[in-house]
N, C-alpha and C positions, 0 to 999 in steps of 0.2 A: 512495883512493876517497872517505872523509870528505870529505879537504877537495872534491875535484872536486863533491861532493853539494853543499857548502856554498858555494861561488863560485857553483854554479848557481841555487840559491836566493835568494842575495842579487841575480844579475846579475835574477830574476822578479820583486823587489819594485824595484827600478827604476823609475822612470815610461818610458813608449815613448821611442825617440829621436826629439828634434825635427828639422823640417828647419834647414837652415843659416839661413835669413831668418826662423823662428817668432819670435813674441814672447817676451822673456826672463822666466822662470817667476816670477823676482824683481824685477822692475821695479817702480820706484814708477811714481805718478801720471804723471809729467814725462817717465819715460823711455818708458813707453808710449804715451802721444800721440807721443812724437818718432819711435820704429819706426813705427807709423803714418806719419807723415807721408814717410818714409824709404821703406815697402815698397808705399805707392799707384802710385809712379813705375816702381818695379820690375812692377808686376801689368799696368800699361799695357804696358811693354814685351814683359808674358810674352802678354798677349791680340791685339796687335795685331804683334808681330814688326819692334816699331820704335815710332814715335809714333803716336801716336791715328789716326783720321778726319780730313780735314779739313771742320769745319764749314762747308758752305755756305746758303745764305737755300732755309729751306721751302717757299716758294710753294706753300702746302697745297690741295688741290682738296678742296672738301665737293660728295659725293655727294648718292646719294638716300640718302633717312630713311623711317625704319619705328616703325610702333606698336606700341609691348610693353606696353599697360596704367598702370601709372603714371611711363612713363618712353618715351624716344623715343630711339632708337640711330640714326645718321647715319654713313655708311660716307666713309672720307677714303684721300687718300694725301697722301704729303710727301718732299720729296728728304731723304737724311739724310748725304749724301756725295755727289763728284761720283761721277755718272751711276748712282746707286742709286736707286729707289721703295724707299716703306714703305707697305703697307696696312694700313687696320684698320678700326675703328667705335667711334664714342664716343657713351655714353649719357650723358643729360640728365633729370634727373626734371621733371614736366610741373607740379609746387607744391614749389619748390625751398625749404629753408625759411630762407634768406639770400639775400642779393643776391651775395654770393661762397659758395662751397662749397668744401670739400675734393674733393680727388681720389685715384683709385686707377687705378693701371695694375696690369691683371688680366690676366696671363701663362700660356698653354696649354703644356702638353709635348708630347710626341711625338704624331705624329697629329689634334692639335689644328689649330683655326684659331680666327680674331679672334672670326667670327661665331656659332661656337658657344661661345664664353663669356657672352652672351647667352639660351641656351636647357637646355631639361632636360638631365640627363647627366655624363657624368664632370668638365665643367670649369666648372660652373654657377655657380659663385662671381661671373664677373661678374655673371650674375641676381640675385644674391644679394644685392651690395651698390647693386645700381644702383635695386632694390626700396626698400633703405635711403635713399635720398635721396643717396647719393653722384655726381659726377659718373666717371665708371668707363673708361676706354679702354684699349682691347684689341690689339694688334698681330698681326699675323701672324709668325712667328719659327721657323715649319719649316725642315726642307731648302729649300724652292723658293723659297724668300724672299730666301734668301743668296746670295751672290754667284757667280756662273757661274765664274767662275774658276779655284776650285779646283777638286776631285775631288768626285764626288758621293758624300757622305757619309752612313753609316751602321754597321751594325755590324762590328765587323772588325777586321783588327792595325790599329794606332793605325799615325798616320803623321807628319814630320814639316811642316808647312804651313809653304810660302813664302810665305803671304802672311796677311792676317790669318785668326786661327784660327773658327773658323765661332763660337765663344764671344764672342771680341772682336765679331765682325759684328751678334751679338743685344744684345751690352751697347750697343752704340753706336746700333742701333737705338733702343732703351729709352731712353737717354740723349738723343738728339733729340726722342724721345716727349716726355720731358717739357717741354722746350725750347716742346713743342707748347703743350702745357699753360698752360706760363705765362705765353705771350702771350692765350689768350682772357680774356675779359674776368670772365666769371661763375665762374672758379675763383681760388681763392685760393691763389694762389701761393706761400708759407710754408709750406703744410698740405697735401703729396704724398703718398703712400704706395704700397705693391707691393708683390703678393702673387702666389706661382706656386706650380705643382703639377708635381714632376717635373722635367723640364730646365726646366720654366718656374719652378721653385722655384731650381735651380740658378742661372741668369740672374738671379733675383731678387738672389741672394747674390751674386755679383760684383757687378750694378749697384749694390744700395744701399755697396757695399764702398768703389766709387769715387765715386758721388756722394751730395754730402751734402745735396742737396735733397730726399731724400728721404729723408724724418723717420719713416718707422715700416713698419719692415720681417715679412712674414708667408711664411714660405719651409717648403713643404710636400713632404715626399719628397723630401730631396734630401742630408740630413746623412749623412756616412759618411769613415772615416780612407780618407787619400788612396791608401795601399799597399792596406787591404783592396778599393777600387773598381777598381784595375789589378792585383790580383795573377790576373786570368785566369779564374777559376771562376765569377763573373759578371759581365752582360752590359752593360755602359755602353755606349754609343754612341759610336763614335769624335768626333763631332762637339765630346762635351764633352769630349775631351785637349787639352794646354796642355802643349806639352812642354817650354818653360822654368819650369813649375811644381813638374815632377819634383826631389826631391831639393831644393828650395828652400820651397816651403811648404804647409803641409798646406790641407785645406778650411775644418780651426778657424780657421785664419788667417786667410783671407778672411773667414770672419763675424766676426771677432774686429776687423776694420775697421769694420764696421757701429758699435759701439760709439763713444759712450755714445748714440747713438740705440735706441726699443723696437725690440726683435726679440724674435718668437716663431719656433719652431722644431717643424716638428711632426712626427711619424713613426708610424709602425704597427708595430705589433710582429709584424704576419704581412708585412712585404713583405720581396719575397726576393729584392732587389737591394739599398734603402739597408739593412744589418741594424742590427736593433734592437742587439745588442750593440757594434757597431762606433758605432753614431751614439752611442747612451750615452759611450761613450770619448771619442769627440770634444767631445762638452758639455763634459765636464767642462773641458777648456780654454779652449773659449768663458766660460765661467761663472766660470771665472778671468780672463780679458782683463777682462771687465765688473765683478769685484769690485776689479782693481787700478784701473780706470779711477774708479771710486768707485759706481758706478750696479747695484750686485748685481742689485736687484729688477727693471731693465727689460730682463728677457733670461729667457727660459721655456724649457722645451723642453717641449711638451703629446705625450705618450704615452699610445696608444689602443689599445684590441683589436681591430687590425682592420686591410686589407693597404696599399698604395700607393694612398691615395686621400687626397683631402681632407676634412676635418671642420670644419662650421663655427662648434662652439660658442664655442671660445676662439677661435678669428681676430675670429670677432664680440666677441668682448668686449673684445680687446686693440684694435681700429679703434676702440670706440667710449671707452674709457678715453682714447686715444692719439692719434688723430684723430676726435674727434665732428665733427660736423655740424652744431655751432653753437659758439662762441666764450663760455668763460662770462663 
């Protein structure tokens, strides 16, 4: 009985088991850029059930434009794949204070649209930063966005998708998004940034994971180990399973891509989906990818008293540290 007591105790001070593709807990410098460079190809193949999109020419339509006080939002679409639309609206402040600007793609979750990132309410952040002098665009990236193809997705037993996973479908949306970006002329195309709340925080974390044009990552509501989000007891969205992810890598992993670009990371200690206990556990390996990568200090996780929502004291700080507004 001793011993049984004592094997058990040792097997609790353990750290969790990794999945098979995590980063190695002992990696130096060299070997963790190299998994990185190793597990991007594999996360394409877990999002899209094969290779990528294929990139076709935007032919972007600008809409009508609207008056929001010191800044002017303009509604677009743009093909992002054959025979796909994307919608959205991009804000422009009206006394920009460069002739180039940084940008922010500003990402809604459930329930969300492009236009109300824009206005008061749960996803206000695009307000937020377009007030700042940023130039800010916003996608649409619900159910009705995505592709007709599959099953119409929502909560439910996970399933596995023939075709690309509705994850892959936002990431690639996102991915063209910026594409958008770097052809206009007044944004400066070096200095991207992306910030979501929710599945839009989720999205956030795959896309900055895969692409490295975007240099400073702010992902809200959405950190959690990847067995406590599927073991049943709550409520994910089928939309974000990825079932070549199972058993291959956790979500630390995916943000652990981001790396050595900033990432902040935020949570609520009352939300009662991402749990504070479980996203705690998962820093802690994020916070290790970034100290083996050499960059400890540019990776946060801001914990708040308060449930699934967004907070803007540190995201503000960390854009204006990380991406200001002007070039010093």
């Amino acid at each position: 009985m001793k011993k049984a007591i004592w094997i058990g105790m040792m097997l609790l001070a353990l750290p969790a088991a990794s999945a098979q593709r995590s980063f190695p807990q002992n990696a130096t410098a060299e070997e963790f850029t190299r998994w990185q460079e190793q597990t991007r190809p594999f996360l394409i193949e877990a999002l899209f059930n094969g290779p990528a999109p294929q990139r076709v020419p935007l032919e972007a339509n600008w809409l009508q434009k609207e008056d929001h006080g010191s800044y002017m939002i303009q509604e677009f679409d743009f093909h992002d794949r054959p025979g796909h639309m994307v919608h959205g609206w991009l804000a422009r402040p009206k006394k920009p204070a460069a002739a180039k600007l940084p940008a922010i793609v500003a990402l809604h979750g459930h329930n969300g649209r492009a236009y109300k990132m824009f206005q008061k309410g749960y996803y206000f952040y695009g307000d937020l930063f377009a007030k700042k002098g940023y130039i800010v665009l916003s996608i649409d990236i619900n159910h009705a966005s995505l592709d007709s193809k599959g099953p119409y997705l929502d909560r439910g037993p996970v399933i596995p998708f023939k075709y690309y996973t509705p994850m892959g479908e936002r990431v690639w949306m996102v991915m063209r998004s910026v594409d958008l970006l770097q052809s206009l002329p007044d944004v400066d195309a070096d200095r991207i940034g992306i910030v979501g709340l929710s599945n839009g925080g989720i999205t956030t974390e795959f896309t900055a994971a895969l692409d490295p044009r975007l240099k400073v990552a702010v992902s809200s509501g959405s950190l959690v180990m990847y067995d406590r989000w599927w073991k049943g007891d709550l409520t994910p969205c089928r939309c974000e399973y990825i079932p070549k992810m199972k058993g291959q890598l956790d979500y630390y992993d995916v943000f652990s891509l981001v790396a050595p670009r900033p990432l902040l990371i935020q949570n609520g200690e009352q939300d009662n989906n991402f749990l504070i206990d479980s996203a705690r556990e998962a820093f802690t390996y994020i916070k290790k990818a970034y100290t083996i990568a050499g960059v400890p200090d540019l990776v946060y996780h801001d914990i708040f008293p308060g449930p699934h929502e967004f907070r803007a004291e540190e995201p503000v700080k960390w854009f204006d540290r990380y991406l200001p507004l002007t070039q010093p």
